[in-house]
Each structure stands twice: as C-alpha cells, then as structure tokens.
BALOBA-1460 file (C-alpha; in Angstrom, 3 decimals):
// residues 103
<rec num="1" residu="x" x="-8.323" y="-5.137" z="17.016"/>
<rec num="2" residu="x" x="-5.756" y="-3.690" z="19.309"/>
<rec num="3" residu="x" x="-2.786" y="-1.851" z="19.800"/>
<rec num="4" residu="x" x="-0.082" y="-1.482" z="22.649"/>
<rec num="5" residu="x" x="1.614" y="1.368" z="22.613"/>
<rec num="6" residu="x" x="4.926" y="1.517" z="24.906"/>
<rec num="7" residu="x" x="5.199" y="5.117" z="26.789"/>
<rec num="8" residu="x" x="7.747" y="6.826" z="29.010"/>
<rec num="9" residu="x" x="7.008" y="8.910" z="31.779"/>
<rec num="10" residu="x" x="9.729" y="11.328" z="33.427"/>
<rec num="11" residu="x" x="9.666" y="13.818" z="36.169"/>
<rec num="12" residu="x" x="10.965" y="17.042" z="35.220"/>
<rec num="13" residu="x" x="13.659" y="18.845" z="37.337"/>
<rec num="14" residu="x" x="10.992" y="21.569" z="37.139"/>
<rec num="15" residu="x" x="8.604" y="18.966" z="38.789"/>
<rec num="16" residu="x" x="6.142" y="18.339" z="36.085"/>
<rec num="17" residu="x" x="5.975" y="15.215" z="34.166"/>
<rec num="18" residu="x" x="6.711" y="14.475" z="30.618"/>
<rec num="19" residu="x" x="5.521" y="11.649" z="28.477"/>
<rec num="20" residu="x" x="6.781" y="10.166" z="24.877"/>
<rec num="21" residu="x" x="5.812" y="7.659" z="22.919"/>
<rec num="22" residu="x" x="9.039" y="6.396" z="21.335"/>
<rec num="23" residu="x" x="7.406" y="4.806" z="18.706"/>
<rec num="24" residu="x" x="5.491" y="7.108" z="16.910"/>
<rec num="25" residu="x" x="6.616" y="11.025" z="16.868"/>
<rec num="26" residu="x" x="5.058" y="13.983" z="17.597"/>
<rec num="27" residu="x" x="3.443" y="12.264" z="20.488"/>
<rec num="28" residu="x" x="5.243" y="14.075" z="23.434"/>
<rec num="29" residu="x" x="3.100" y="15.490" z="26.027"/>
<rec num="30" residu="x" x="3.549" y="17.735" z="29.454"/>
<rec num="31" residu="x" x="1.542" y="17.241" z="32.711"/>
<rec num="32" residu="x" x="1.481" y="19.175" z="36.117"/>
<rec num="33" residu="x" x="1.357" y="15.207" z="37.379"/>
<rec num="34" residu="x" x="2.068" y="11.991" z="36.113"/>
<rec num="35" residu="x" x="-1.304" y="11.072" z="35.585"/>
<rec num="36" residu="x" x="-1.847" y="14.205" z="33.813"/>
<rec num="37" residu="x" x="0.871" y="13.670" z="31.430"/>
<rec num="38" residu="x" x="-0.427" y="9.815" z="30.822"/>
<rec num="39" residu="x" x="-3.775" y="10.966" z="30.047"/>
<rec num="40" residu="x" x="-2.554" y="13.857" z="27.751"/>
<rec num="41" residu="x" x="-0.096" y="10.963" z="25.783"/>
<rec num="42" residu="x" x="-2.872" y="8.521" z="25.572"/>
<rec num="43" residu="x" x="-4.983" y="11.495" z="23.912"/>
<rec num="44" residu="x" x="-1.864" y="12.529" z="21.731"/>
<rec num="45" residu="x" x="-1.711" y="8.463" z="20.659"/>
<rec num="46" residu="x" x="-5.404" y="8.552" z="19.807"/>
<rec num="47" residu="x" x="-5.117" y="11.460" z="17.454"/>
<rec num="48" residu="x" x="-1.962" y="10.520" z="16.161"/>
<rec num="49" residu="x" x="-3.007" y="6.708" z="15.173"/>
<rec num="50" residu="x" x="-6.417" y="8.166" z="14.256"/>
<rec num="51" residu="x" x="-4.123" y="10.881" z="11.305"/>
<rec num="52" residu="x" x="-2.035" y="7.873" z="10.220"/>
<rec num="53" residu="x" x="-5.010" y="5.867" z="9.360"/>
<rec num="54" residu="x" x="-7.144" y="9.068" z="8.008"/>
<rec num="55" residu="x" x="-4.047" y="8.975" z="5.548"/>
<rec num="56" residu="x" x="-3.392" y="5.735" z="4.749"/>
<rec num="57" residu="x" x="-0.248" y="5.367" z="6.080"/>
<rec num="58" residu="x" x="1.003" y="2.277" z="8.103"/>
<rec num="59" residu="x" x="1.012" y="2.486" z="11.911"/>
<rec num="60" residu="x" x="4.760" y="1.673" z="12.821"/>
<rec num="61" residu="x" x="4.870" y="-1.637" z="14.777"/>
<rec num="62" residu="x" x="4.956" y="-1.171" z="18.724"/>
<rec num="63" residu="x" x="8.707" y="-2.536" z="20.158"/>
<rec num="64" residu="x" x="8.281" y="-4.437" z="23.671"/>
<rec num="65" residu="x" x="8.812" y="-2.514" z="26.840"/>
<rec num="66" residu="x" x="12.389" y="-4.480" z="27.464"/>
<rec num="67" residu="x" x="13.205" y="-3.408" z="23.814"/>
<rec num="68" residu="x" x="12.191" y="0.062" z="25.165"/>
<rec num="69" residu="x" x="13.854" y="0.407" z="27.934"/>
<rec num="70" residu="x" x="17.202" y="-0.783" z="26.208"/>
<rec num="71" residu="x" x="17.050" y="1.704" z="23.265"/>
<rec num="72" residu="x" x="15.169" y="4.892" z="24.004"/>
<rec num="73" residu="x" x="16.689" y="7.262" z="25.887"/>
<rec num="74" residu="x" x="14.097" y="8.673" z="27.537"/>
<rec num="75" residu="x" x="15.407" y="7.518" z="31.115"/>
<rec num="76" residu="x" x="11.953" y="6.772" z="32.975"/>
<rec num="77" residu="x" x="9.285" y="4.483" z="34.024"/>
<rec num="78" residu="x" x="7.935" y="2.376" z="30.692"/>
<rec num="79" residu="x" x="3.928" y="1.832" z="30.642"/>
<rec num="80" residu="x" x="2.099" y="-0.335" z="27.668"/>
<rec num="81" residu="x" x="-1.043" y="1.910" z="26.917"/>
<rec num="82" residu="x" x="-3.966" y="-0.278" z="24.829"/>
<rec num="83" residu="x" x="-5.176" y="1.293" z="21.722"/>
<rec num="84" residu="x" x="-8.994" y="0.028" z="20.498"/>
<rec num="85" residu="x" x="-7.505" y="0.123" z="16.479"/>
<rec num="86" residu="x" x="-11.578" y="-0.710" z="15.272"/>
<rec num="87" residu="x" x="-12.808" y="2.945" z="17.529"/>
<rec num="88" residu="x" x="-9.551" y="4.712" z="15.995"/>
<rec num="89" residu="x" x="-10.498" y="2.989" z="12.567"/>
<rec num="90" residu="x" x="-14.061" y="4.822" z="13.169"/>
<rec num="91" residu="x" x="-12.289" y="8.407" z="14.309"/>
<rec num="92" residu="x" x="-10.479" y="8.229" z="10.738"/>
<rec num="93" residu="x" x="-13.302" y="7.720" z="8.840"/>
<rec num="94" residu="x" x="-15.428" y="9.979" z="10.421"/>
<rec num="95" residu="x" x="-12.362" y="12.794" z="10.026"/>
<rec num="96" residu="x" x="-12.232" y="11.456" z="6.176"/>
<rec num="97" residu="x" x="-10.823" y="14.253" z="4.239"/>
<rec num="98" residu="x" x="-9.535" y="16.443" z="7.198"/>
<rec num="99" residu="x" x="-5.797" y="15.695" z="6.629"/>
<rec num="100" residu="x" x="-3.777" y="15.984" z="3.694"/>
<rec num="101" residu="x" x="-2.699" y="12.828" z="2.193"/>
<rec num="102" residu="x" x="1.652" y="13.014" z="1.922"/>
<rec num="103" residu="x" x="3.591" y="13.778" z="-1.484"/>
C-alpha cells in the first residue's frame, strides 16, 4: 500500500528552506538546505500519517502536483514524496494507545 504525498519547498529570504505539505496540516518543516527541509517534511509526514491512523481517523486524499501548484499558495518547487501506508500501518499499532482518540 502506498501513499504520495505532494510537498512544497521554498527558499527563505533568510536563506533557509521551508517545506509544507498542503494536504495534511501541521506538517511544515524548516531546513538550513533544501534537502534538509525535505528530509525533516518526509519525517513530519511519517509521524503525522502514523497519528491519523493511531486514531482512526481517515488520511485526507493526496491532490496531484498540477492541482497543487494551481491552488496552494505556497509559491515553490512541488515534489511527490512516497509514503509505505503497510510500515506507517505498523508505526500506529506499535504507538497503540499513545494519542488521544478526538471528541
């Protein structure tokens, strides 16, 4: 089972980099470099996806880079991370009981 998860990436007028993923909050990351900041989102994603599911809630479905690009307005360079769902599935379980289910 898999997942791709569309990112931005933006340099910072301080220089840094920042990445988002648009389609599932809290997943906004900082980075000295850009390849900082994509490894720090793609770690964000994990434990994000890995909550949801320790929950039970639904994992929002991924838009297409184009769709991206058109609607977010996060004004940089759009990547499509890959997400193993059945090793986030495993995360979850083994986290079973760590996060509050929501009222």
């Amino acid at each position: 089972m898999h997942l791709y998860v569309g990112v931005c990436l933006k340099q910072q007028d301080s220089g840094g980099w920042a990445a988002h993923a648009p389609d599932l909050p809290g997943c906004e990351v900082r980075g000295a470099s850009s390849g900082e900041a994509l490894a720090r989102v793609r770690l964000a994603l994990e434990g994000r996806i890995a909550e949801r599911l320790g929950r039970g809630e639904a994992l929002p479905e991924p838009r297409g880079l184009d769709e991206l690009r058109e609607t977010d307005n996060g004004a940089g360079e759009y990547f499509s991370v890959h997400m193993n769902l059945r090793h986030l599935q495993a995360l979850a379980r083994h986290q079973a009981g760590r996060w509050e289910k929501p009222e």
